[in-house]
Backbone as CSV, one residue per row, in Angstrom:
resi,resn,N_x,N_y,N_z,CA_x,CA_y,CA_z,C_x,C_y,C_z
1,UNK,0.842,-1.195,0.000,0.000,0.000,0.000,0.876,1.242,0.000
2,UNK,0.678,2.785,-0.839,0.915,3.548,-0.547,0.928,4.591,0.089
3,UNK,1.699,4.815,1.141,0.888,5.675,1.779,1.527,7.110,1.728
4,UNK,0.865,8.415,2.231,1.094,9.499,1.643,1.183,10.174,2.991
5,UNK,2.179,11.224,2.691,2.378,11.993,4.572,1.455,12.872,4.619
6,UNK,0.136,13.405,3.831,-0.540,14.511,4.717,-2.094,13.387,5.090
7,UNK,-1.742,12.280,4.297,-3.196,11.331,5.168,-2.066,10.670,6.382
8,UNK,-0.985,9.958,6.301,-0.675,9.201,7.253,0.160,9.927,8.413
9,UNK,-0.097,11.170,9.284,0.269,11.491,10.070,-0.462,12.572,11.295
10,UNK,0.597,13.264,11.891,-0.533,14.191,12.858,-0.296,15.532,12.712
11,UNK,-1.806,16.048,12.543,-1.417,17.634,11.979,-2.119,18.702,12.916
12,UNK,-1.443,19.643,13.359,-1.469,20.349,14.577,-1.921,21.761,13.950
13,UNK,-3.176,22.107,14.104,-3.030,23.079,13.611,-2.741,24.665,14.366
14,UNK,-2.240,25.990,13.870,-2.015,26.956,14.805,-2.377,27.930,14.487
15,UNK,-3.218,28.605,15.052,-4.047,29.953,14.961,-2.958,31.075,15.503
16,UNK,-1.976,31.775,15.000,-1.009,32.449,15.593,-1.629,33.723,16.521
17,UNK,-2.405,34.368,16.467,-2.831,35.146,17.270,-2.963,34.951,18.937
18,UNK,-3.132,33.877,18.909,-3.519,33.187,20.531,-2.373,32.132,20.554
19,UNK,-1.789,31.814,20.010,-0.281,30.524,20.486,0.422,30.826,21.096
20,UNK,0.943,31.992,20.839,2.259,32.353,22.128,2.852,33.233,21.556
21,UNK,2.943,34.287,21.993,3.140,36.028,22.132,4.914,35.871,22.754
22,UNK,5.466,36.467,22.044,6.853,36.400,22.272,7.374,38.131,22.375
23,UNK,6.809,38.949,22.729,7.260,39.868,22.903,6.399,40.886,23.472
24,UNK,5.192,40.324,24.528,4.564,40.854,25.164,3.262,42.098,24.732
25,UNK,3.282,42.060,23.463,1.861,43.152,23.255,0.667,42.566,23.138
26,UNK,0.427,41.295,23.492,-0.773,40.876,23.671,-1.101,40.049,22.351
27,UNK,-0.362,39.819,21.250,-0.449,39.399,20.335,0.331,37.939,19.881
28,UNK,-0.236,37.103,19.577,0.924,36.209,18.934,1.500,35.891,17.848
29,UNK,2.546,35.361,18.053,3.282,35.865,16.537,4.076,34.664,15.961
30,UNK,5.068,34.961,15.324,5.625,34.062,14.317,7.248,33.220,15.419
31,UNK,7.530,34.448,15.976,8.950,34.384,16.765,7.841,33.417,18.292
32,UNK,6.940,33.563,18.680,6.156,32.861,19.854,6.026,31.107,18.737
33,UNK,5.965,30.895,17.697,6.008,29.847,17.009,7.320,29.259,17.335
34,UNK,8.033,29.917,17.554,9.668,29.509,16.976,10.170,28.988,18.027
35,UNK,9.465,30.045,19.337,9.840,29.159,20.976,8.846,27.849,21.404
36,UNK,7.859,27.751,20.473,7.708,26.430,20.774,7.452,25.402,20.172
37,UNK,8.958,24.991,18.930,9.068,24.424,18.214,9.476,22.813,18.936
38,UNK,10.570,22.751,20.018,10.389,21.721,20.926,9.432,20.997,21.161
39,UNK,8.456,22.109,22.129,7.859,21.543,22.198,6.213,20.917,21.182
40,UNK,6.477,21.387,20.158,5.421,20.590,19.231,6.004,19.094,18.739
41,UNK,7.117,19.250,18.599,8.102,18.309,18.404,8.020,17.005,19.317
42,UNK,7.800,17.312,20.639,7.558,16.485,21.541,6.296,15.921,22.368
43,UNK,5.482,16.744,21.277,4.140,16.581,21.151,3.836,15.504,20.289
44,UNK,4.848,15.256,19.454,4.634,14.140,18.128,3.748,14.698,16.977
45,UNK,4.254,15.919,16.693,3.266,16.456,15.475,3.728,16.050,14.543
46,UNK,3.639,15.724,13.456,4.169,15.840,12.389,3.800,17.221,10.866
47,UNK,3.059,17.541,11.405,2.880,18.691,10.326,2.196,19.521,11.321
48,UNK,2.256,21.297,10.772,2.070,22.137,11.162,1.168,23.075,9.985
49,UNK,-0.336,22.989,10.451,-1.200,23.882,9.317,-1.129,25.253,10.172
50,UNK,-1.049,26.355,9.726,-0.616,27.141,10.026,-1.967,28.312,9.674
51,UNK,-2.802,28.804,9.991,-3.451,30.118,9.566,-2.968,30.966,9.072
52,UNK,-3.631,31.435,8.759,-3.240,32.674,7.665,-2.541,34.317,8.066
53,UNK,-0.843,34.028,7.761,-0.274,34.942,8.508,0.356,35.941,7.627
54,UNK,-0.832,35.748,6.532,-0.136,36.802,4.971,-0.576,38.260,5.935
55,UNK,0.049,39.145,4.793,-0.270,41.051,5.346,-2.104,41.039,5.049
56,UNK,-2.603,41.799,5.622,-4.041,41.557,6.012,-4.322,43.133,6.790
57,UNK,-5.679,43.727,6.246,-5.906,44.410,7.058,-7.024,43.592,8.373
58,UNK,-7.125,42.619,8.363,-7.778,41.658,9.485,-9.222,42.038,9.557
59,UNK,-9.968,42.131,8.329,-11.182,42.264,8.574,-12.148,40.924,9.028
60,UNK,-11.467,39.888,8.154,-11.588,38.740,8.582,-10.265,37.647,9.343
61,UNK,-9.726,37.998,10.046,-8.792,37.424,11.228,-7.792,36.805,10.142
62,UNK,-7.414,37.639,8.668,-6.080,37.127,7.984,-6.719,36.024,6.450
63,UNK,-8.307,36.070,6.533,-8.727,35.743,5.562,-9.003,36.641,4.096
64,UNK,-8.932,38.067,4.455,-8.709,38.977,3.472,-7.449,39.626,3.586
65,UNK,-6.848,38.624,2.515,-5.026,38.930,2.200,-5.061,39.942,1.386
66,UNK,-4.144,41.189,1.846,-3.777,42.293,0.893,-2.489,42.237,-0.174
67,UNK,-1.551,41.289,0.763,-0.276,41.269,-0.228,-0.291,39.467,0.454
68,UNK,-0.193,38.563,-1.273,-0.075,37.368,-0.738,1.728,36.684,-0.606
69,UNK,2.302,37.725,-0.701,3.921,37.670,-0.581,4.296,38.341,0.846
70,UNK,3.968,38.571,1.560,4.286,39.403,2.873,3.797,39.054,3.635
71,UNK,4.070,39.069,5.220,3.611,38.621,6.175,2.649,39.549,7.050
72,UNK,2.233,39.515,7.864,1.375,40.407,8.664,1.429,41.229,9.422
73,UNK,2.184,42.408,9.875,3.241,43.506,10.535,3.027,42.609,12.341
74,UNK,2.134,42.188,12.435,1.600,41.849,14.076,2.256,40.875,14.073
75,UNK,2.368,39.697,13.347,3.200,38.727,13.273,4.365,38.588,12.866
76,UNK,5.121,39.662,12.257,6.634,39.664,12.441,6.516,39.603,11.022
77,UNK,7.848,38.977,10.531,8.680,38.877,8.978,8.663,38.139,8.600
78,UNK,9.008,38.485,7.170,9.358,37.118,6.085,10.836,36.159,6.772
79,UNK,11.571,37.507,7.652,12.940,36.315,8.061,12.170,35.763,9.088
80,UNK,11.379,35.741,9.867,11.174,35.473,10.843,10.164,33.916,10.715
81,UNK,9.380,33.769,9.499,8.636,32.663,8.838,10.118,32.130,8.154
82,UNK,10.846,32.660,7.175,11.861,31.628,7.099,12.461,30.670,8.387
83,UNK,13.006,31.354,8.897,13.335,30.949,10.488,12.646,29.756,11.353
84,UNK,11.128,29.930,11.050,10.206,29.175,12.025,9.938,27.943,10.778
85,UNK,10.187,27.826,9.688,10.346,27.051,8.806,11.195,26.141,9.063
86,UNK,12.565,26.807,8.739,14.214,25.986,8.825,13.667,25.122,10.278
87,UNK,13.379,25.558,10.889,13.456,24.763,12.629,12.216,23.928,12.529
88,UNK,11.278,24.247,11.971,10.574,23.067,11.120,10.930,21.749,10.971
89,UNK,11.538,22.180,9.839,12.187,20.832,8.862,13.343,20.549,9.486
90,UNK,13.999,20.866,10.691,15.055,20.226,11.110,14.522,19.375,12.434
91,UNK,13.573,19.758,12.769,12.655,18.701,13.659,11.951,17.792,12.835
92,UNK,11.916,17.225,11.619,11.234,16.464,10.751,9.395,17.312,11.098
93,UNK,9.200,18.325,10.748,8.025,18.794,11.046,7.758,19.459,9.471
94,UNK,6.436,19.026,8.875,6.140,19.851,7.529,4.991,20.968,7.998
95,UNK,5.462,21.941,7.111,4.263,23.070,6.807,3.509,23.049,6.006
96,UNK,2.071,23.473,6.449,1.235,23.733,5.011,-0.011,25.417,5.827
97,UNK,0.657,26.085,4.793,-0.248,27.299,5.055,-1.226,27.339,4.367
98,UNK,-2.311,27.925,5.267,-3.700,28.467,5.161,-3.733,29.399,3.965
99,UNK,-4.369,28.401,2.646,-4.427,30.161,1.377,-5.836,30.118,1.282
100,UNK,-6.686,31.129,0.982,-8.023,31.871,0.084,-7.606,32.396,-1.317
101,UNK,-7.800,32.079,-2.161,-7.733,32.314,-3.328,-8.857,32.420,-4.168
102,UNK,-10.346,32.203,-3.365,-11.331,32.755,-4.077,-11.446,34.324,-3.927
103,UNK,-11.318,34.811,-3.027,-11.293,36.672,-2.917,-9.796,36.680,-2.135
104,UNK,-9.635,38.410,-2.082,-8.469,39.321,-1.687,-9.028,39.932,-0.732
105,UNK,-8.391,40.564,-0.515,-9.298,41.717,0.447,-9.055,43.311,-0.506
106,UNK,-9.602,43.699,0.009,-10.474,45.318,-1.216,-9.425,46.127,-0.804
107,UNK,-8.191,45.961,0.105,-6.414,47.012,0.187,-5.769,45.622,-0.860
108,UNK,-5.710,44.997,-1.526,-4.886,44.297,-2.366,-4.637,45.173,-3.597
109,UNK,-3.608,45.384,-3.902,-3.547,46.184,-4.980,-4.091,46.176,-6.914
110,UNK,-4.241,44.739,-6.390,-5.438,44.390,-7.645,-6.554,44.793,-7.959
111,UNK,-7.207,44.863,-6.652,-8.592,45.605,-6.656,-8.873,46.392,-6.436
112,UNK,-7.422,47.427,-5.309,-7.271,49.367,-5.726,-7.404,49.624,-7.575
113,UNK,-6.554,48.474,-8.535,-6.581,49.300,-9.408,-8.091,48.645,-10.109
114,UNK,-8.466,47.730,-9.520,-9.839,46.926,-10.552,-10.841,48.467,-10.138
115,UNK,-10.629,48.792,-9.147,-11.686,50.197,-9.261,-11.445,51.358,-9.426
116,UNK,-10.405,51.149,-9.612,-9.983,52.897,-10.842,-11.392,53.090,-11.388
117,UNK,-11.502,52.331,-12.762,-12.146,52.559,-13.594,-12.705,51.368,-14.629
118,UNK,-13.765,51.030,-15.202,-14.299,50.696,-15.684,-13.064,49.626,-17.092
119,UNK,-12.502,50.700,-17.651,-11.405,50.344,-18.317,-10.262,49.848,-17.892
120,UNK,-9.666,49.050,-16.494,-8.937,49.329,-16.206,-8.309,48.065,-16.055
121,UNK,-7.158,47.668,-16.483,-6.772,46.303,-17.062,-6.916,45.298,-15.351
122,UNK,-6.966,45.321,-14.879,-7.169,44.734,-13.275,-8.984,44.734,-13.048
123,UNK,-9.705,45.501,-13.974,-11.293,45.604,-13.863,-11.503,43.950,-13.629
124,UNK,-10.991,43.139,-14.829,-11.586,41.648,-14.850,-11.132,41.001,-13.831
125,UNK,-10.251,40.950,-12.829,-9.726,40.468,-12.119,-10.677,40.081,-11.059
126,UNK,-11.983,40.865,-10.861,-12.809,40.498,-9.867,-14.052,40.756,-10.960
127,UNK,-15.347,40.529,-10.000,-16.593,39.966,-10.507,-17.448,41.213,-10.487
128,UNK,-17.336,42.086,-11.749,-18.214,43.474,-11.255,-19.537,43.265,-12.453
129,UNK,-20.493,43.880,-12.228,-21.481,43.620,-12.951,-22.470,45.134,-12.653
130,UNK,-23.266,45.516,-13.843,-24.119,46.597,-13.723,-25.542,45.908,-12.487
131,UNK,-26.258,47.185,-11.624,-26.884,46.929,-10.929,-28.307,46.417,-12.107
132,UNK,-29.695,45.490,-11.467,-30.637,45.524,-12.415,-31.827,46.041,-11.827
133,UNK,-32.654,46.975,-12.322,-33.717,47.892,-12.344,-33.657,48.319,-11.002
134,UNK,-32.078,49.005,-10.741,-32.058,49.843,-9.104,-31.301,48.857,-8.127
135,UNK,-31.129,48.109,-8.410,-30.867,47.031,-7.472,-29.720,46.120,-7.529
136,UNK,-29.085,45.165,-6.930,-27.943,44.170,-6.927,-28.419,43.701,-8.057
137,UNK,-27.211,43.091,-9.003,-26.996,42.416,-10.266,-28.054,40.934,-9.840
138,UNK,-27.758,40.343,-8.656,-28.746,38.961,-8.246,-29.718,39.445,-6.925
139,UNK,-29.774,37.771,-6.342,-30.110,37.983,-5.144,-29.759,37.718,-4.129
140,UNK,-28.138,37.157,-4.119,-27.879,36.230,-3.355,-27.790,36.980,-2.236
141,UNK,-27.312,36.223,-1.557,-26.515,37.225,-0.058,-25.131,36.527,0.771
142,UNK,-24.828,37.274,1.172,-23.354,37.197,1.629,-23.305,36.053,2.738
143,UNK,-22.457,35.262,3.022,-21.957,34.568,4.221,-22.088,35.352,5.563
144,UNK,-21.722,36.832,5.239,-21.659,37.552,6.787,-22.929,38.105,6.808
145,UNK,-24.389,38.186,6.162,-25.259,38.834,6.142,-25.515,39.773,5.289
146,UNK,-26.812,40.094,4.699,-26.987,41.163,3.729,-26.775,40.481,2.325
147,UNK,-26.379,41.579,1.735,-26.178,41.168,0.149,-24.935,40.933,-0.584
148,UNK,-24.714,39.839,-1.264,-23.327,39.500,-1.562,-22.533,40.673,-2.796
149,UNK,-23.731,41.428,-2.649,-22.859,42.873,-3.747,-22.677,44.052,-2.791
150,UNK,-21.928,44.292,-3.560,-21.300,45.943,-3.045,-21.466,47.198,-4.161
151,UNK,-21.820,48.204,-3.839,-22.030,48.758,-5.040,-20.957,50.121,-4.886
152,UNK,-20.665,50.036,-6.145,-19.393,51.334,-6.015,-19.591,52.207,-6.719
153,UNK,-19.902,53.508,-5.912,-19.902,54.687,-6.652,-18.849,55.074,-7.697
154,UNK,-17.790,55.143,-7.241,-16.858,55.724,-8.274,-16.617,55.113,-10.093
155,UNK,-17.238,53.589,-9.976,-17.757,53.123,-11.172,-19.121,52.999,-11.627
156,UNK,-19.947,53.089,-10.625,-21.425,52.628,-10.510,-21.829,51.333,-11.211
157,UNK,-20.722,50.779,-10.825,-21.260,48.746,-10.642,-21.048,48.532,-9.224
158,UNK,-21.393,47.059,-9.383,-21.293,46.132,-8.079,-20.118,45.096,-8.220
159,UNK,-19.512,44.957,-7.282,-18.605,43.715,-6.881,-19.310,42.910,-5.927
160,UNK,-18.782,41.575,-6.605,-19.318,40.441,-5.895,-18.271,40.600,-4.307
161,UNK,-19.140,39.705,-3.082,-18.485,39.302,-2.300,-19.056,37.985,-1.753
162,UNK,-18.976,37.270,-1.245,-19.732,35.891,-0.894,-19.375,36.325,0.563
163,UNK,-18.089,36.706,0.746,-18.098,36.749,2.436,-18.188,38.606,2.657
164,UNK,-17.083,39.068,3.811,-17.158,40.346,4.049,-16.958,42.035,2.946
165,UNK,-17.595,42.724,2.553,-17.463,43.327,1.555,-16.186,43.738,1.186
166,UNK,-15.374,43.637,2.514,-13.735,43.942,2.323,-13.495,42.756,1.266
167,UNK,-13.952,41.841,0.955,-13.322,40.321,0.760,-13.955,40.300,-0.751
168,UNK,-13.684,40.993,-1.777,-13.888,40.945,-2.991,-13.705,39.722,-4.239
169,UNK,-14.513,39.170,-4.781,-14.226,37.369,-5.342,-13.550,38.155,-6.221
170,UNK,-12.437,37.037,-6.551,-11.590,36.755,-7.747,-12.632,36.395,-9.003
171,UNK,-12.051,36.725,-9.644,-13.114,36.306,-11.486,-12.210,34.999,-11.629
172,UNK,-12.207,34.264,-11.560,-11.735,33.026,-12.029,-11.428,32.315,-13.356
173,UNK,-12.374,33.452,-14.076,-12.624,32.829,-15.635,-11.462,34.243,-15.875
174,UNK,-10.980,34.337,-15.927,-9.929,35.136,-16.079,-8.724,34.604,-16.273
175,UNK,-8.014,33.758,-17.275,-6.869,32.631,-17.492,-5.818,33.892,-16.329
176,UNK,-5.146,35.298,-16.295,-4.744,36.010,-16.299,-4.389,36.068,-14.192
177,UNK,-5.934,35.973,-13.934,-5.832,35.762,-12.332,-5.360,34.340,-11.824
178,UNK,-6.087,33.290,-12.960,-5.638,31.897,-12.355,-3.931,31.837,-12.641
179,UNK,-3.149,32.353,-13.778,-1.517,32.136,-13.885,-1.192,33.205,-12.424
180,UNK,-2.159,34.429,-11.774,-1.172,35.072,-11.188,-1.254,34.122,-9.827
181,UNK,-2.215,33.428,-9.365,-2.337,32.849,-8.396,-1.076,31.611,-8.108
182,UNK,-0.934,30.418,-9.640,-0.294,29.782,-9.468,0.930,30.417,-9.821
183,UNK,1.526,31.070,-9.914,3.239,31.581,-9.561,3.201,32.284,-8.057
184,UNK,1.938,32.407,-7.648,2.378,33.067,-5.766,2.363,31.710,-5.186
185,UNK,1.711,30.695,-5.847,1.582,29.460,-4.828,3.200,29.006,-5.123
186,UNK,3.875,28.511,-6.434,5.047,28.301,-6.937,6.427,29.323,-5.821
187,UNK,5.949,30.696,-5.972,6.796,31.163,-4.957,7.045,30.711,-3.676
188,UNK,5.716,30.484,-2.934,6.129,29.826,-1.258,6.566,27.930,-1.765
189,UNK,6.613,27.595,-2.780,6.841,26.027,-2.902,8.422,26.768,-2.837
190,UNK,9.176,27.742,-3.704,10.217,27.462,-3.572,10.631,27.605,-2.188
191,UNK,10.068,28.323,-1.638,10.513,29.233,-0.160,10.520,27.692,0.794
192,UNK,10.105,26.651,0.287,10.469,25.229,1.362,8.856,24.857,1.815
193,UNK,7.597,25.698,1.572,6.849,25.302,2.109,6.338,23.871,1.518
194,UNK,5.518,22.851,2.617,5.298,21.730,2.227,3.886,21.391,1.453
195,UNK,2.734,22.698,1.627,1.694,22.195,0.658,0.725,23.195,1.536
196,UNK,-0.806,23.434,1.139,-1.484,24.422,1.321,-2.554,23.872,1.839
197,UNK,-3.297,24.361,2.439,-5.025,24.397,2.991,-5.873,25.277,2.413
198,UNK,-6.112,25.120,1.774,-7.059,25.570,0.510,-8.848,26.258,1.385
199,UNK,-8.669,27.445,1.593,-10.317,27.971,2.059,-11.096,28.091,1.043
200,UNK,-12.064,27.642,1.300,-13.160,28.076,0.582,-13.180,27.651,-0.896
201,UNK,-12.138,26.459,-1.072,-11.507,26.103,-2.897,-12.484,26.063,-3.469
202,UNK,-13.752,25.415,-2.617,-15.002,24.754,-3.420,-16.165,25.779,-4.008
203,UNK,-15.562,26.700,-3.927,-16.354,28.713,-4.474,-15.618,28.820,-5.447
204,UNK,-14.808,28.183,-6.289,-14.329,29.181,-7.374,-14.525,29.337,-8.334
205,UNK,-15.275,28.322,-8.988,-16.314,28.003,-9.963,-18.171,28.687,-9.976
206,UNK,-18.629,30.041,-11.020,-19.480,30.409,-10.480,-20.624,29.960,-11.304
207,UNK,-21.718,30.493,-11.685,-22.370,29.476,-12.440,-22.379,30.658,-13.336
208,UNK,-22.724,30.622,-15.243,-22.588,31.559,-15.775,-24.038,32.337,-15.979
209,UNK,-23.652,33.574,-16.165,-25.115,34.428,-16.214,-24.932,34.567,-14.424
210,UNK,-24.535,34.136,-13.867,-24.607,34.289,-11.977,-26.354,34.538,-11.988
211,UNK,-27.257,33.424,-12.153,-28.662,33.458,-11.742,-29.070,33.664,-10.695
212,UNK,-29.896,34.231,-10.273,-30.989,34.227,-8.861,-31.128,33.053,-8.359
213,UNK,-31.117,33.061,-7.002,-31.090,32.095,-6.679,-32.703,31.777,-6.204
214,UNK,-33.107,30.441,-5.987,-34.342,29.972,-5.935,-34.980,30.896,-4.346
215,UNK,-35.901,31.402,-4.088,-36.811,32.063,-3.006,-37.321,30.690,-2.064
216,UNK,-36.281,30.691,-0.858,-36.477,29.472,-0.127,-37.370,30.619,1.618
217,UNK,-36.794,31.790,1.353,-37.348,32.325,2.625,-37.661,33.337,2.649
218,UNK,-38.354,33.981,3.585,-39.051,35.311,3.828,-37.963,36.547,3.977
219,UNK,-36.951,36.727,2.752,-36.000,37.853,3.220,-35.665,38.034,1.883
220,UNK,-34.822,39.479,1.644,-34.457,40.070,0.685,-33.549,39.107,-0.366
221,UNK,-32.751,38.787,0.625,-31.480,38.294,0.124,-31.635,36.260,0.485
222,UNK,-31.328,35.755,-0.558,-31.606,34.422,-0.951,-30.023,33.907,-0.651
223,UNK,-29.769,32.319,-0.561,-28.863,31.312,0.235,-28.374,30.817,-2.041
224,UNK,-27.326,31.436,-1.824,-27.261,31.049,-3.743,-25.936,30.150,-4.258
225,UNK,-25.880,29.157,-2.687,-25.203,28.005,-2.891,-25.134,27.153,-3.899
226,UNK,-26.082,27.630,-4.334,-26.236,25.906,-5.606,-25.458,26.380,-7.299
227,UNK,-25.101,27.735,-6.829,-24.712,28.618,-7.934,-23.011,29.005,-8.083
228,UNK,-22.309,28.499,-6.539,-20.727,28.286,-6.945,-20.583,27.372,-5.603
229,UNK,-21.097,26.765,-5.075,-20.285,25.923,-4.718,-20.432,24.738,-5.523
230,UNK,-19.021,23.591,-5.593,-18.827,22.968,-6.435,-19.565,23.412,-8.063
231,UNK,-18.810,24.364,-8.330,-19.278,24.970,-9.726,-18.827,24.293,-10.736
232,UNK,-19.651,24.665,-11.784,-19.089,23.883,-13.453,-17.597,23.726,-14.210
233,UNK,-16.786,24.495,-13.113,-15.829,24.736,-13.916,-14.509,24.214,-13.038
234,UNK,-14.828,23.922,-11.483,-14.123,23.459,-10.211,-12.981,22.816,-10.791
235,UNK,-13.704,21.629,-11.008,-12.221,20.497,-11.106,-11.698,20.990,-12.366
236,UNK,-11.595,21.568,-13.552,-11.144,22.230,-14.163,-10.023,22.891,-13.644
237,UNK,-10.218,23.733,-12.889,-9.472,24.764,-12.214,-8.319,24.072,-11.323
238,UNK,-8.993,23.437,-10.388,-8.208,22.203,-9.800,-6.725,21.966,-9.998
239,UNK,-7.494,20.803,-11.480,-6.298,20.116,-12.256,-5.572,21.379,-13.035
240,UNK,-5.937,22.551,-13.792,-5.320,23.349,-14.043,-4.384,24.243,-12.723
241,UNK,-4.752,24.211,-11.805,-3.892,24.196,-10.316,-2.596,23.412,-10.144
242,UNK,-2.794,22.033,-10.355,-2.138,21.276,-10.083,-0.763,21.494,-11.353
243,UNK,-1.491,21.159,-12.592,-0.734,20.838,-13.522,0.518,22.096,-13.913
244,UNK,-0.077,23.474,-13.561,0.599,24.400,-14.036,1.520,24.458,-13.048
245,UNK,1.597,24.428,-11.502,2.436,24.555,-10.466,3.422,23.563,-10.741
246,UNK,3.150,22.599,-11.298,4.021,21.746,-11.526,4.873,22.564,-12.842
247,UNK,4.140,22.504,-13.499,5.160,23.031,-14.789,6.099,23.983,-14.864
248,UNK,5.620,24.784,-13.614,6.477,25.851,-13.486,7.498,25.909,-12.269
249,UNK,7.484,24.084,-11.644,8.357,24.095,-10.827,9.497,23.370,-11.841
250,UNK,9.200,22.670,-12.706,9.677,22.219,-14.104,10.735,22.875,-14.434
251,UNK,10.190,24.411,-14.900,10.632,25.223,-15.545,12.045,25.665,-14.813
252,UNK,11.308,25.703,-13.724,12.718,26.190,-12.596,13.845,24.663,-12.100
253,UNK,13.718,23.995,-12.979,14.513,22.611,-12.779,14.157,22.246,-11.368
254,UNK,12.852,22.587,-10.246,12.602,21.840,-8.867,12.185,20.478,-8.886
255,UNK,12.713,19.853,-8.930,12.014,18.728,-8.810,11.276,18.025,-7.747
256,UNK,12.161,18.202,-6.796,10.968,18.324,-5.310,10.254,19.107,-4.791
257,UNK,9.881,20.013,-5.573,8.629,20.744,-5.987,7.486,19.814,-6.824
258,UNK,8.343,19.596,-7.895,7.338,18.719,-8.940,6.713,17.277,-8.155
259,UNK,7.672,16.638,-7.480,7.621,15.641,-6.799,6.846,15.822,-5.298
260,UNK,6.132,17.134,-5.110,5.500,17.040,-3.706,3.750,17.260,-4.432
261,UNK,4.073,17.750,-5.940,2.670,18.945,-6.524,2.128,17.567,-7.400
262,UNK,2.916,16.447,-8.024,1.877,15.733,-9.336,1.161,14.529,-8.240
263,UNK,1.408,13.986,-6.910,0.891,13.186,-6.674,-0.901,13.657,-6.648
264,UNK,-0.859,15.276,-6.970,-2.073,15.457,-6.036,-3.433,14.751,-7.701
265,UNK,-2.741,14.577,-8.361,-3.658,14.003,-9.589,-4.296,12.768,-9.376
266,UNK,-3.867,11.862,-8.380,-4.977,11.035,-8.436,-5.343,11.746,-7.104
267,UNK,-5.533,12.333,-5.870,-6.572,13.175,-5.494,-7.948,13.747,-6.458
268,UNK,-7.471,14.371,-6.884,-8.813,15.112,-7.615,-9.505,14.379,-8.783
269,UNK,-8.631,13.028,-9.380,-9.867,11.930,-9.421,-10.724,11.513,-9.053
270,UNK,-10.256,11.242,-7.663,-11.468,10.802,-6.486,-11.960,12.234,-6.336
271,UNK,-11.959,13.389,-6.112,-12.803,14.213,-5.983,-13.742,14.067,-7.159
272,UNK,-13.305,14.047,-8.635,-14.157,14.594,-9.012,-15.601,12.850,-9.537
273,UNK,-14.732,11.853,-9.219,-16.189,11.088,-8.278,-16.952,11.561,-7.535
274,UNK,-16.302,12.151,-6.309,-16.979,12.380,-5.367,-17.897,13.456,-5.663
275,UNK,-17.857,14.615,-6.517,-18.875,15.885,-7.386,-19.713,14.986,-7.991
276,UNK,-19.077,13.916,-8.960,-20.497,13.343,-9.909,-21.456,12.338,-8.979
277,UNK,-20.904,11.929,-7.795,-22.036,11.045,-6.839,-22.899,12.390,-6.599
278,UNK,-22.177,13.651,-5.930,-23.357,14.795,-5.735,-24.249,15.099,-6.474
279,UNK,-23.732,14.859,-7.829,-24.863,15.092,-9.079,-26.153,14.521,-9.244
């Protein structure tokens, strides 16, 4: 039998805010990781999922990433995640960080410039659409309450959000956003990291035309699940995930890059069984 290290072991996960504060402002951080690398070690962890400790204005606790190359000023540095890495892997301990890659957060500089203007080569990068007769482009409504649009004066469309209005969706059908995504994921593969936790992966696929969703209750705003989660285009995206990270660890002659990224192909076989039993 084969067996694979992120099913056959123990994975610890760490919410850095509350783990251990290494320099007393009430916060925890990356260097509070680093002092208690021992002891996770002697805990018998074998992997370390890590939350989301990209730069963030923290509207959602590090789920709306502003820069997905930088770390979070509260949590210290990029030397300081190298650091808590190296001592990682010298305790036989793997990493896999927490990414969102269905939205940014609305300080990412993609979506300062997607709302310049109407024309504005970053416009497609997220999901904007004219309002219809006064109103949101649909009906859905947001994860945090209300309506999953935002409407912006300075263009007079709407941006999608599924979660907090800070938290603006990626356009996905955009070949342009999916290459910029897989060279930031390719970047932390070179940086030593061991593999990702994927939020919310199963949103990135939306349905086309973005329809109304069916009137299940007595409120403005309708539940319009059936319209991107596991969407038409998912495992698509997926395997185009998989295949390109690889290619471009290829490109860079990594091979233990390539060798941590192609096993994940028979994964998303069985996933995408597991979508057509949902069907």
């Amino acid at each position: 039998m084969n067996k694979t290290w992120w099913k056959e072991t123990v994975v610890y996960q760490i919410y850095p805010r509350s783990f251990c504060d290494s320099n007393g402002d009430g916060i925890g951080d990356l260097r509070g990781i680093i002092q208690k690398l021992d002891y996770l070690q002697e805990l018998g962890v074998n992997v370390v999922w890590l939350s989301p400790v990209y730069k963030s204005p923290n509207d959602d606790n590090g789920y709306d990433i502003s820069d997905y190359r930088d770390i979070m000023d509260e949590f210290g540095t990029l030397g300081d995640w190298e650091e808590m890495l190296a001592g990682m892997h010298q305790r036989g301990i793997r990493l896999v960080m927490d990414l969102v890659v269905n939205h940014t957060s609305d300080e990412h500089p993609w979506f300062r410039e997607s709302r310049r203007s109407r024309d504005n080569p970053y416009r497609d990068y997220y999901i904007w659409r004219p309002g219809q007769d006064g109103r949101e482009p649909n009906n859905w409504g947001s994860h945090f309450s209300g309506s999953a649009w935002e409407y912006d004066e300075a263009t007079g469309e709407y941006y999608l959000h599924l979660f907090s209005r800070k938290q603006p969706d990626l356009n996905w059908e955009n070949p342009t956003v999916r290459a910029e995504v897989y060279d930031m994921m390719h970047w932390w593969l070179k940086k030593g990291v061991d593999g990702f936790r994927m939020d919310v992966i199963n949103m990135l696929s939306k349905a086309p035309g973005l329809p109304d969703a069916p009137v299940v209750a007595n409120a403005r705003y309708q539940y319009g699940g059936q319209h991107f989660i596991h969407g038409p285009r998912l495992l698509e995206f997926l395997q185009e995930m998989q295949r390109e990270v690889a290619t471009l660890a290829a490109k860079a002659d990594d091979g233990e890059i390539a060798r941590r990224v192609l096993p994940a192909r028979a994964e998303l076989e069985r996933l995408r069984e597991q979508i057509q039993n949902l069907e």
